[in-house]
BAMIZA-875076 format. One line per field, with one value per atom (N, C-alpha, C): residue in three letters; y, z, x; atom name; residue number from 1. Coordinates in steps of 0.001 Angstrom, whole numbers, plus 500000, padded with zeros to 6 digits. Last residue first. Example, Ala and Ser with C-alpha at 12.3 -4.5 7.8 and 13.67 -1.06 7.14 Angstrom:
<tikes>
res <- [SER	SER	SER	ALA	ALA	ALA]
c2 <- [497750	498940	500030	494310	495500	496700]
c3 <- [507080	507140	507870	507800	507800	507800]
c1 <- [512850	513670	512900	513190	512300	513200]
atom <- [N	CA	C	N	CA	C]
n <- [2	2	2	1	1	1]
</tikes>
This chain:
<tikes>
res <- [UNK	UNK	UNK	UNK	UNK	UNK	UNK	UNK	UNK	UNK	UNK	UNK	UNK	UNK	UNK	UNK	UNK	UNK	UNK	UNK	UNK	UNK	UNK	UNK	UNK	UNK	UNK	UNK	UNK	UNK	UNK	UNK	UNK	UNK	UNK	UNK	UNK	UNK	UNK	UNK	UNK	UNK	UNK	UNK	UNK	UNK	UNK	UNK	UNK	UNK	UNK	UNK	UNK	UNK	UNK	UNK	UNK	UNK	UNK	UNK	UNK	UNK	UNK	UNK	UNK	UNK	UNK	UNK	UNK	UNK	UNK	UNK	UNK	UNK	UNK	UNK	UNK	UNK	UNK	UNK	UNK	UNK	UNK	UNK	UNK	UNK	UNK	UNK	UNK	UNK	UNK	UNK	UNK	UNK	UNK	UNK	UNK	UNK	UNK	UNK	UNK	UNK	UNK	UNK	UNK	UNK	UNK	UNK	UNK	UNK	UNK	UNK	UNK	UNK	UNK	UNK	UNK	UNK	UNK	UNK	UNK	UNK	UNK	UNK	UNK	UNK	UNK	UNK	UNK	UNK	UNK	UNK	UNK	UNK	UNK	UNK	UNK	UNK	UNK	UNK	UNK	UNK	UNK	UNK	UNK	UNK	UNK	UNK	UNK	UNK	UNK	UNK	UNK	UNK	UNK	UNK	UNK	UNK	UNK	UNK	UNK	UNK	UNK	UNK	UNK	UNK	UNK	UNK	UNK	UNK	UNK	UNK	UNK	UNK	UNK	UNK	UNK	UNK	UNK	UNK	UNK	UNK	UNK	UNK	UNK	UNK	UNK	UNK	UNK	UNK	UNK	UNK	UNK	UNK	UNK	UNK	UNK	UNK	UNK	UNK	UNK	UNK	UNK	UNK	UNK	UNK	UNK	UNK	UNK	UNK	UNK	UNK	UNK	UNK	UNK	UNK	UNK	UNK	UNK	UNK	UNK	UNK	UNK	UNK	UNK	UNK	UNK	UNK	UNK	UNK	UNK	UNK	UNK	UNK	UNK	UNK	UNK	UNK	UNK	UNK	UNK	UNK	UNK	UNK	UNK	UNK	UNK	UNK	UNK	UNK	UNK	UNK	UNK	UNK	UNK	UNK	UNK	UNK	UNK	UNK	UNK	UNK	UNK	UNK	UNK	UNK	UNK	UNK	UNK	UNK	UNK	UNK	UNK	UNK	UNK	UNK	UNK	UNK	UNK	UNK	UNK	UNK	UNK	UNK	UNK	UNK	UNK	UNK	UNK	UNK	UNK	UNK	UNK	UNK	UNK	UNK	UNK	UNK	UNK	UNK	UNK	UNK	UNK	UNK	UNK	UNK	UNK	UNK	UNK	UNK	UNK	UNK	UNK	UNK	UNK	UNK	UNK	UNK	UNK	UNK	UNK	UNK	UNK	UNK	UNK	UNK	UNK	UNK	UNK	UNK	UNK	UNK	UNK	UNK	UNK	UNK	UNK	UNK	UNK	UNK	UNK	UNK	UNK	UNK	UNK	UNK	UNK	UNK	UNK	UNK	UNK	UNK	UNK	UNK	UNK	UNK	UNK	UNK	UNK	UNK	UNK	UNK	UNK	UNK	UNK	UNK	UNK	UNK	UNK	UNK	UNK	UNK	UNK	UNK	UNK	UNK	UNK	UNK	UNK	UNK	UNK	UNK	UNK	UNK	UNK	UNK	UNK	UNK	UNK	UNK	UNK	UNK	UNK	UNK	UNK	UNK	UNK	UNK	UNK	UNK	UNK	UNK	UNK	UNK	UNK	UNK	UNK	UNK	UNK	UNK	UNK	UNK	UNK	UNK	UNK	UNK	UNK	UNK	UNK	UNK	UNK	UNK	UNK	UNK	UNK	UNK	UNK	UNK	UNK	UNK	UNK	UNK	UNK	UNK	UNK	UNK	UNK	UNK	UNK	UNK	UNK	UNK	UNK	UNK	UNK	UNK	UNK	UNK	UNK	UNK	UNK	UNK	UNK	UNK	UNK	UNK	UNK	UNK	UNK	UNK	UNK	UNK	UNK	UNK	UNK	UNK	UNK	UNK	UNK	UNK	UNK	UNK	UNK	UNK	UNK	UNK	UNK	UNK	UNK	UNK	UNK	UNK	UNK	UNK	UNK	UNK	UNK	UNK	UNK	UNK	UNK	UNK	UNK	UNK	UNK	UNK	UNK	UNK	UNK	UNK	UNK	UNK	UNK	UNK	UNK	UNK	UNK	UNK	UNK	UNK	UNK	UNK	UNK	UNK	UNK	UNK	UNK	UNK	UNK	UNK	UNK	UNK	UNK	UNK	UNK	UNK	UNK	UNK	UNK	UNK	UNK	UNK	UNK	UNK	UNK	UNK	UNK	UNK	UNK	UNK	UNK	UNK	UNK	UNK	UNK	UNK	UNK	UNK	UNK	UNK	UNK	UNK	UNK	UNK	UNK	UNK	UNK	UNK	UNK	UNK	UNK	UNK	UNK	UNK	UNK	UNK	UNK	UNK	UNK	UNK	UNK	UNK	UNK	UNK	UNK	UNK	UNK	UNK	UNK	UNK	UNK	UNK	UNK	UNK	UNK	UNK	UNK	UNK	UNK	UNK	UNK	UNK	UNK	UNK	UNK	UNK	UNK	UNK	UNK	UNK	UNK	UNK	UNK	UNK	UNK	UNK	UNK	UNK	UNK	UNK	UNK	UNK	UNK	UNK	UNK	UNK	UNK	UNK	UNK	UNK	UNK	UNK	UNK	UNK	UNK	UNK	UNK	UNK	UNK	UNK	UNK	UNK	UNK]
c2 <- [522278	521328	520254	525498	524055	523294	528877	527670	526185	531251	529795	529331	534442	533656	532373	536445	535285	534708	539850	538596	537239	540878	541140	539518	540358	540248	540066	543054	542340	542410	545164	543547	543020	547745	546482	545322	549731	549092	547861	550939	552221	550702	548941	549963	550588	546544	547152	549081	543267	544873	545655	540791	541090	542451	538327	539330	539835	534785	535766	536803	532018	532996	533981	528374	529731	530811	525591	526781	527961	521816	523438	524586	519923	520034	521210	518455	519733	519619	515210	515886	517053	512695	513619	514661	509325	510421	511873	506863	506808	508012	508306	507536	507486	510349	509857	509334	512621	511609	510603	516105	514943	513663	519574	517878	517163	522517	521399	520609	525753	524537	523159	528884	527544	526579	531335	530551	529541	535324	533921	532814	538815	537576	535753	539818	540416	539660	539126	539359	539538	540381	541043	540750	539207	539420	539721	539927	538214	538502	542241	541818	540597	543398	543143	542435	544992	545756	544720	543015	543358	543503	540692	541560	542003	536866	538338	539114	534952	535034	536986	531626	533262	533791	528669	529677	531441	525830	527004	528150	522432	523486	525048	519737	521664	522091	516832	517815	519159	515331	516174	516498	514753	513347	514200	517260	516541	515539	518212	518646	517820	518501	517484	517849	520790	520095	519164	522687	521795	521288	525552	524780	523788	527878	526651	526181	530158	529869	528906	527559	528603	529882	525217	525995	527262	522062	523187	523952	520095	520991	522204	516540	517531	518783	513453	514921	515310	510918	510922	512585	508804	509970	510438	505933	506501	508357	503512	504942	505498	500253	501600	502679	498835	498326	499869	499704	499046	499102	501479	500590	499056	504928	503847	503149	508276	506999	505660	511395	510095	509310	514726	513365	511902	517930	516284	515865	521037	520236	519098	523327	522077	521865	525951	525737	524803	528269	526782	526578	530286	530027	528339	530596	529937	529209	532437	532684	532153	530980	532667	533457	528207	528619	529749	527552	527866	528399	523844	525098	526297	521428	521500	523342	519356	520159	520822	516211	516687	518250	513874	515199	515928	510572	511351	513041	507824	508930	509794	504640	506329	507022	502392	502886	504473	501491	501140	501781	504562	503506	503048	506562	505588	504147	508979	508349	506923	509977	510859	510318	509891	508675	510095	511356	511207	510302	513665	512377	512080	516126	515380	514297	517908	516584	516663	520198	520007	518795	521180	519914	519821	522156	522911	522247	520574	520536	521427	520987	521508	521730	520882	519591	519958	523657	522394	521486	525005	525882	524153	524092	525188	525860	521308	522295	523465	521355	521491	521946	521180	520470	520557	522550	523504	522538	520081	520400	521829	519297	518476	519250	521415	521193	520309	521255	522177	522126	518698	519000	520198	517654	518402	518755	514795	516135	516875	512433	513782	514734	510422	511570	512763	510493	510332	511305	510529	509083	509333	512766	512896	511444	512325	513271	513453	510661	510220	511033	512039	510940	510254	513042	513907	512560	511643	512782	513302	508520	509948	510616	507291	507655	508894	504855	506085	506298	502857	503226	504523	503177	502337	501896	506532	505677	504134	508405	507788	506817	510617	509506	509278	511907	512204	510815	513494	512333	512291	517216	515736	514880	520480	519440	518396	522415	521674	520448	524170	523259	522924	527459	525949	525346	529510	529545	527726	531542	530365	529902	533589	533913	532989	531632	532733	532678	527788	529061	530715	526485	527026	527806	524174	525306	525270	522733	522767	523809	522701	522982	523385	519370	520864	521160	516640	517414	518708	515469	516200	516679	514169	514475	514854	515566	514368	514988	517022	517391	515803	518717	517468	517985	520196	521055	519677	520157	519793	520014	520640	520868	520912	518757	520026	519882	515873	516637	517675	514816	513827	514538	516462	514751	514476	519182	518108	517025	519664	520663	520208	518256	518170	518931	517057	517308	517551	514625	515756	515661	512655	512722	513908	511543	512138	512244	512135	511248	512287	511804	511966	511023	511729	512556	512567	511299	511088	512081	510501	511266	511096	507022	508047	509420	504394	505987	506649	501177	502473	503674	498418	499176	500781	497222	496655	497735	500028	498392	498197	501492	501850	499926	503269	501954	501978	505359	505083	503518	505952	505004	505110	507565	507951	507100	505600	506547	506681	502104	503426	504334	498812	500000	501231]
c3 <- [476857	476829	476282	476151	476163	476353	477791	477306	477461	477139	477417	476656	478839	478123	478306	478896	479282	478541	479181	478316	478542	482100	481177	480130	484626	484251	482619	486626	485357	485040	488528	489109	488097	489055	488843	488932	489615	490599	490429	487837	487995	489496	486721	486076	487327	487112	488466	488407	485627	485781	486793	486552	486774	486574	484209	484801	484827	484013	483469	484393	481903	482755	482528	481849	481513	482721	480672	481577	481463	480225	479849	481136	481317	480043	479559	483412	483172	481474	484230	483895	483324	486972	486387	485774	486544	487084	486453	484686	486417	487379	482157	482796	483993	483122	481815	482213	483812	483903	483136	483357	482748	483278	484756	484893	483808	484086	483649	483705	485949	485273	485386	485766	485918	485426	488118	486899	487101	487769	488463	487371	490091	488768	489153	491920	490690	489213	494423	493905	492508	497568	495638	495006	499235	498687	497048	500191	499549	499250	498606	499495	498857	496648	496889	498112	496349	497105	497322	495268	496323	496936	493564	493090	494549	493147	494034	493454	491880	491421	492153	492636	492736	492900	491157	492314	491784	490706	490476	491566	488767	489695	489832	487790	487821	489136	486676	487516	487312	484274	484499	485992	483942	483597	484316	483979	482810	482618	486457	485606	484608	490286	488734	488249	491742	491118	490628	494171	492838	492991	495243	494912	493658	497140	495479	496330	498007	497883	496989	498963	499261	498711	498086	497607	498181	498342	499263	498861	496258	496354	497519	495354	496188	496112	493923	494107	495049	494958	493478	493189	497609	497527	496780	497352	497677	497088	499572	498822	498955	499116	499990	498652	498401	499751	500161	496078	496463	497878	495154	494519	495273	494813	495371	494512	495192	493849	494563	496179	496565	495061	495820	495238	495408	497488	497169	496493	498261	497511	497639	501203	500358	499618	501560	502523	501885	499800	500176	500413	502354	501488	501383	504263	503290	502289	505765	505033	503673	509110	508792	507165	508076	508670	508813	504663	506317	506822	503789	503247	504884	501738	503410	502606	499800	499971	501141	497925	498893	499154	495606	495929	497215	494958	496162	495972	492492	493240	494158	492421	492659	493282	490505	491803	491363	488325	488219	489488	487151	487867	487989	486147	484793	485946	487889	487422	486500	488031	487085	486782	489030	488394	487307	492021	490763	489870	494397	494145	492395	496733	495514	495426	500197	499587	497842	502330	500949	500563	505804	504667	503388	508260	506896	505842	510064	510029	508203	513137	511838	511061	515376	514950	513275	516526	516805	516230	513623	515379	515290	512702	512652	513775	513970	513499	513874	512724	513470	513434	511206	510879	511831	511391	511735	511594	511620	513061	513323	508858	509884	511321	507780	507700	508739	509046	508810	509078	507942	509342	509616	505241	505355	507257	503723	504017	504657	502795	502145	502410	504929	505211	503870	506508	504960	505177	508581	508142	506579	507815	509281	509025	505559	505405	506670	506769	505451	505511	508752	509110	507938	507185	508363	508762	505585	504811	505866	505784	506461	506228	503311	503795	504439	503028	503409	503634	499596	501331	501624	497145	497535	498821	496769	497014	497182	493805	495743	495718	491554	491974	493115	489581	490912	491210	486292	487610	488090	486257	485791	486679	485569	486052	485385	484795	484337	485215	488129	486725	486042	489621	489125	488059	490417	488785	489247	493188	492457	491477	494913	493429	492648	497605	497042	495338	497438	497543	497224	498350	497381	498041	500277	500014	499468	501248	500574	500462	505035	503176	503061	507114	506591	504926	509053	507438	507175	511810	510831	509793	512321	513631	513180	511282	511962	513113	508109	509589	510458	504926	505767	507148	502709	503860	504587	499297	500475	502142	495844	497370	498597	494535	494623	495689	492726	493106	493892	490792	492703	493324	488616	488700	489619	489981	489746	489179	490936	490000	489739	492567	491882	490664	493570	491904	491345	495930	495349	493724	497244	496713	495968	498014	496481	496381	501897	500259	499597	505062	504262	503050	506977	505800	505318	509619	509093	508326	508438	508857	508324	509555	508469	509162	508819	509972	508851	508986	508052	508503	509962	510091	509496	508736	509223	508978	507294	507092	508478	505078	505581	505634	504105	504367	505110	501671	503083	502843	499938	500478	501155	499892	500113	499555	500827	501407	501525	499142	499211	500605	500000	500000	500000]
c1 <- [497222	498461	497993	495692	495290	496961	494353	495593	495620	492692	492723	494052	491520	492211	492712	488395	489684	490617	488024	487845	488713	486983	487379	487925	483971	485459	485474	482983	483103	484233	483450	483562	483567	482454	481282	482377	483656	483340	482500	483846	483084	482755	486408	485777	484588	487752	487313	486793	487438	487715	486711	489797	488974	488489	490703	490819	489632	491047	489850	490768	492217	492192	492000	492187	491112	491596	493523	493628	493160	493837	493460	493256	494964	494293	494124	497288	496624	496418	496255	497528	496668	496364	495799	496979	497547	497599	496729	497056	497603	497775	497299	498371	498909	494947	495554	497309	492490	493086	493356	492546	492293	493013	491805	492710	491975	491435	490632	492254	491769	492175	491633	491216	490271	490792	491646	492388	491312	491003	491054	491571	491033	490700	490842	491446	491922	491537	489375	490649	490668	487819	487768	489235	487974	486915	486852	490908	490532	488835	491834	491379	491113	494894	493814	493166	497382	496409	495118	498789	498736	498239	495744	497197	497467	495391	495315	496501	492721	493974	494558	491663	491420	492330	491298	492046	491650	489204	489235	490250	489519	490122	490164	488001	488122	488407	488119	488935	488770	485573	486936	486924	482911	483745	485211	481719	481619	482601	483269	482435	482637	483917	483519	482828	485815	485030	485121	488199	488274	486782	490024	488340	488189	491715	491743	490292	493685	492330	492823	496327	495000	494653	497387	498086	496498	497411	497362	497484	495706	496251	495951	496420	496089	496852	495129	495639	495452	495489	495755	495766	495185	494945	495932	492645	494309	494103	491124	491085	492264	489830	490535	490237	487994	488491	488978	487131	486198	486213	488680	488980	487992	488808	488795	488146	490871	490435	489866	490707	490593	489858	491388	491176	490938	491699	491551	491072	492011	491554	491980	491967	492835	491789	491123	492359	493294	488947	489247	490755	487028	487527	488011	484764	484799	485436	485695	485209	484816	485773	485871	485351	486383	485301	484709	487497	488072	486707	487845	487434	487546	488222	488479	488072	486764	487334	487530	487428	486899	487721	485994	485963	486282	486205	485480	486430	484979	486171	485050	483560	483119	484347	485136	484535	484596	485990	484791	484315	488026	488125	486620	488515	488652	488247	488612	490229	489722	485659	487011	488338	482857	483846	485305	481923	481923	482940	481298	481495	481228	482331	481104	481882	482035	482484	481680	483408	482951	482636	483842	484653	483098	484016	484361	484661	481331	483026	482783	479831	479575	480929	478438	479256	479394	479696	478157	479221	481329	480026	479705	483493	482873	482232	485344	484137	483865	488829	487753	486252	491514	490259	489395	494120	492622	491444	495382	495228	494057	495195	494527	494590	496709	495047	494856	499360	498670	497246	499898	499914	499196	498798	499758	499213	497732	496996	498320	499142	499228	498785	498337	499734	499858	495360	495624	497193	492913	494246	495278	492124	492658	494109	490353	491380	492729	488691	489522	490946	487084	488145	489213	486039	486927	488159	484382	485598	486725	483091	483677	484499	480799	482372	482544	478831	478904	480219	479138	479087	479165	479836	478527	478117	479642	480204	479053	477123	477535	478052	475879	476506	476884	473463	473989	474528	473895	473097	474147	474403	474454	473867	474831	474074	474037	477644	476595	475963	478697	478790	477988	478389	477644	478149	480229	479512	479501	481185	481501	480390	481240	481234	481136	482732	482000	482261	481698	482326	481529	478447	479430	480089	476237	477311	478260	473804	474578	475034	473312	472420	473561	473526	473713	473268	472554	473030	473012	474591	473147	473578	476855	475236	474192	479261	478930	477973	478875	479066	478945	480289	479775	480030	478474	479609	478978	478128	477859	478710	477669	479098	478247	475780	475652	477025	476794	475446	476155	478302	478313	477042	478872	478548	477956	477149	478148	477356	474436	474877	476544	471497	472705	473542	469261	469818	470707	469991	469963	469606	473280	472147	471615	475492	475625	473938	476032	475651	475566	475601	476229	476244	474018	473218	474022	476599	475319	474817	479490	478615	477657	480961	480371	479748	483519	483444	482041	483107	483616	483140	484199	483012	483301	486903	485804	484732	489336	488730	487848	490217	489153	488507	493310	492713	491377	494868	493852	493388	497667	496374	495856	499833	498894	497710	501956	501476	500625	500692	501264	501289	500849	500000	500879]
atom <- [N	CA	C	N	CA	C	N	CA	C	N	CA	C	N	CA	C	N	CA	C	N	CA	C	N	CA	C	N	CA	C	N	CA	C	N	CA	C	N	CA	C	N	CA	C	N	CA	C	N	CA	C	N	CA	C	N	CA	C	N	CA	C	N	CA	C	N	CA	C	N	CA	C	N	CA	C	N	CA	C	N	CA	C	N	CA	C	N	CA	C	N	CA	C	N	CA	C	N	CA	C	N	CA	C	N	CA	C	N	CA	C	N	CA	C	N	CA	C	N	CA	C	N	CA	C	N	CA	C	N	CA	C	N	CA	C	N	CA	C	N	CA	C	N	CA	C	N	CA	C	N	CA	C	N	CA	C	N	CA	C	N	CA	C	N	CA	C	N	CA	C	N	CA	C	N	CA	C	N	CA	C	N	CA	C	N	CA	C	N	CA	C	N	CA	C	N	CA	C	N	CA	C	N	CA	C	N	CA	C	N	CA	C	N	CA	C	N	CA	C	N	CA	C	N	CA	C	N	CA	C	N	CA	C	N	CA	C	N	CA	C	N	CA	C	N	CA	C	N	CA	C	N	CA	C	N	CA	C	N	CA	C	N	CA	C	N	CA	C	N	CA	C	N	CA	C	N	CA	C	N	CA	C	N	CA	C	N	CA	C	N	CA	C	N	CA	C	N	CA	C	N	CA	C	N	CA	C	N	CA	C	N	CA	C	N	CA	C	N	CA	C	N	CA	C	N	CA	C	N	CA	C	N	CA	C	N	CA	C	N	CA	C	N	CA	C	N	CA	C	N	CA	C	N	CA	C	N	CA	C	N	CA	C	N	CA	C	N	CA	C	N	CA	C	N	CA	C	N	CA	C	N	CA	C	N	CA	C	N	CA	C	N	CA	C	N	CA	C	N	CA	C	N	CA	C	N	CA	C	N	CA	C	N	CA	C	N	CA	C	N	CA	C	N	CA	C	N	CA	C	N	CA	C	N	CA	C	N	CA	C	N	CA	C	N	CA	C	N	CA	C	N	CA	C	N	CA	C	N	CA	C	N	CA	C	N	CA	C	N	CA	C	N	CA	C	N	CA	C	N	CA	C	N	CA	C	N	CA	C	N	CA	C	N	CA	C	N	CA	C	N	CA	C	N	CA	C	N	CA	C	N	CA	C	N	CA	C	N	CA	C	N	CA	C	N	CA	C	N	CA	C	N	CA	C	N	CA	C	N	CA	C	N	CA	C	N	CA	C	N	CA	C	N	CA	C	N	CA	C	N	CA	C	N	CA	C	N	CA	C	N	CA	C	N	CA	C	N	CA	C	N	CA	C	N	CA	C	N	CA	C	N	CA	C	N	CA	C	N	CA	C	N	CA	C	N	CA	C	N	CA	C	N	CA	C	N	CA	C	N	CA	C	N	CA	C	N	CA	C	N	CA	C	N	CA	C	N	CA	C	N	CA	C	N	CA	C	N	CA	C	N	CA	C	N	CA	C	N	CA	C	N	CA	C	N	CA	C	N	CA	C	N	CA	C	N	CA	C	N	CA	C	N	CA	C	N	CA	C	N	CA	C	N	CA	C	N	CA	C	N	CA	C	N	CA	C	N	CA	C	N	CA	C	N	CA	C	N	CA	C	N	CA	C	N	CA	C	N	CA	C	N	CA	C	N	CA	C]
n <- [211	211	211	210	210	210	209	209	209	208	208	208	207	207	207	206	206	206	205	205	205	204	204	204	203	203	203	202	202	202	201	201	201	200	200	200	199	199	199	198	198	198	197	197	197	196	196	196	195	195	195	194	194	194	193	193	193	192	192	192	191	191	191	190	190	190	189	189	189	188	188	188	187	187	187	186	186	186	185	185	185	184	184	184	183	183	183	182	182	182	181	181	181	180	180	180	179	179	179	178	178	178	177	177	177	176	176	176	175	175	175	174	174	174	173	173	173	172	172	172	171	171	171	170	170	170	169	169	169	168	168	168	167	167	167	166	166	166	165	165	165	164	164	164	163	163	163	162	162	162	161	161	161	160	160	160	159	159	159	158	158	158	157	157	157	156	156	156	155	155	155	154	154	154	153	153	153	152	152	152	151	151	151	150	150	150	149	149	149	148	148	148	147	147	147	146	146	146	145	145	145	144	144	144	143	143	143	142	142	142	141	141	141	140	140	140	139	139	139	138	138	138	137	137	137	136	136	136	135	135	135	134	134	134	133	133	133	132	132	132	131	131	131	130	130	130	129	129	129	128	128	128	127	127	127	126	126	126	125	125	125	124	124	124	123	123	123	122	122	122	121	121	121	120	120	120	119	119	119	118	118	118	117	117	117	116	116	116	115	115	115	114	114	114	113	113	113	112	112	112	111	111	111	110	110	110	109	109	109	108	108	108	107	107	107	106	106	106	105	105	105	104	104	104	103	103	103	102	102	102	101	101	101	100	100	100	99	99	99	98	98	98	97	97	97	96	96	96	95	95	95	94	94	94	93	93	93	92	92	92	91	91	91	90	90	90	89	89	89	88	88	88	87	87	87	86	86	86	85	85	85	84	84	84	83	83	83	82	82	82	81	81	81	80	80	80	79	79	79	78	78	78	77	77	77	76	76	76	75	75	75	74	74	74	73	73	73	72	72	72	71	71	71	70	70	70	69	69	69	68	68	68	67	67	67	66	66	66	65	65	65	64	64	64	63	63	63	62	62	62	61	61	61	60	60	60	59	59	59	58	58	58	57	57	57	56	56	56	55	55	55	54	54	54	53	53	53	52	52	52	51	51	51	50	50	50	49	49	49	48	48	48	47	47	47	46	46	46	45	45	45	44	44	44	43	43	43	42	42	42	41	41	41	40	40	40	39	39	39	38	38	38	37	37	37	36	36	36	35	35	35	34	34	34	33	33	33	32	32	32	31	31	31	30	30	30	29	29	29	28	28	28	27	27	27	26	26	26	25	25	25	24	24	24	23	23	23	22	22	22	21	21	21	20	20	20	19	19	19	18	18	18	17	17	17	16	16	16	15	15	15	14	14	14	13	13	13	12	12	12	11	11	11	10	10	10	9	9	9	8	8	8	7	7	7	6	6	6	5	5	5	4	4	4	3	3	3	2	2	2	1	1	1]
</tikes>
């Protein structure tokens, strides 16, 4: 078993209401803020643009994201020691779900996100294989927000000039993963500036780079 394998053996940790259910605006259905004890309403980043709506997919068990991310040595010391809830039993963790590494099992989405404003702290990947789950990306790199859109990896960062506030940054990058020899590899890259004309915030024409 690798590092970054998780092993998830006899009785399997879950939060309760936790699932791909819904209508769903992912593959896996809408970003979900998991909690252990009750279900919470779904939540987006700020400013964040919905994917195309697709059917809604679920591990073929419940899986605890807190506890995924807690056994997993790629999370970085860092995250695991802010991993706390929010208010109550209310943890900052994102989850979708969706088939993106080619594998007959449901990959898992997950995003740690900060309690003060949402933002996102980590992205993940988990690939499983019925028994475990290995962990195939991640990005600390803060703000970031990854998805499933249409079979793909979207990764969205908000892109800051000095002066800017983390409310209003300067623009942003959207990079599309593809998985393709055992690993995800950057497909394309959309980047928008932001104009800050009479204060509206419209962003100026993007530009895309394909690999």
């Amino acid at each position: 078993m690798s590092a970054g394998t998780v092993v998830l053996a006899g009785t399997v940790l879950f939060a309760a209401g936790c699932s791909g259910g819904g209508t769903g605006l992912r593959d896996g259905g809408p970003a979900r803020t998991e909690s252990v004890g009750k279900t919470s309403a779904p939540a987006a980043p700020p400013d964040h643009v919905p994917a195309t709506a697709e059917p809604s997919v679920k591990p073929a068990r419940n899986i605890d994201p807190v506890a995924l991310l807690r056994a997993d040595p790629k999370v970085s010391a860092e995250v695991k020691r802010d991993l706390k809830p929010c208010s109550g039993k209310e943890y900052p963790v994102d989850v979708s779900y969706g088939k993106i590494t080619g594998s007959s099992a449901v990959d898992i989405v997950v995003n740690v996100l900060s309690c003060a404003d949402a933002l996102g702290r980590g992205s993940y990947v988990y690939r499983g294989d019925g028994t475990t789950y290995e962990n195939v990306f991640a990005d600390e790199q803060p703000p970031v927000y990854a998805e499933i859109d249409r079979g793909e990896l979207v990764v969205t960062k908000p892109v800051y000039a000095k002066s800017d506030t983390l409310t209003y940054p300067s623009g942003e990058d959207v990079i599309t993963y593809h998985w393709s020899g055992e690993r995800f590899a950057e497909q394309d890259r959309v980047h928008t500036d932001y104009s800050n004309i009479d204060g509206g915030g419209q962003p100026a024409p993007a530009t895309s780079q394909k690999n």
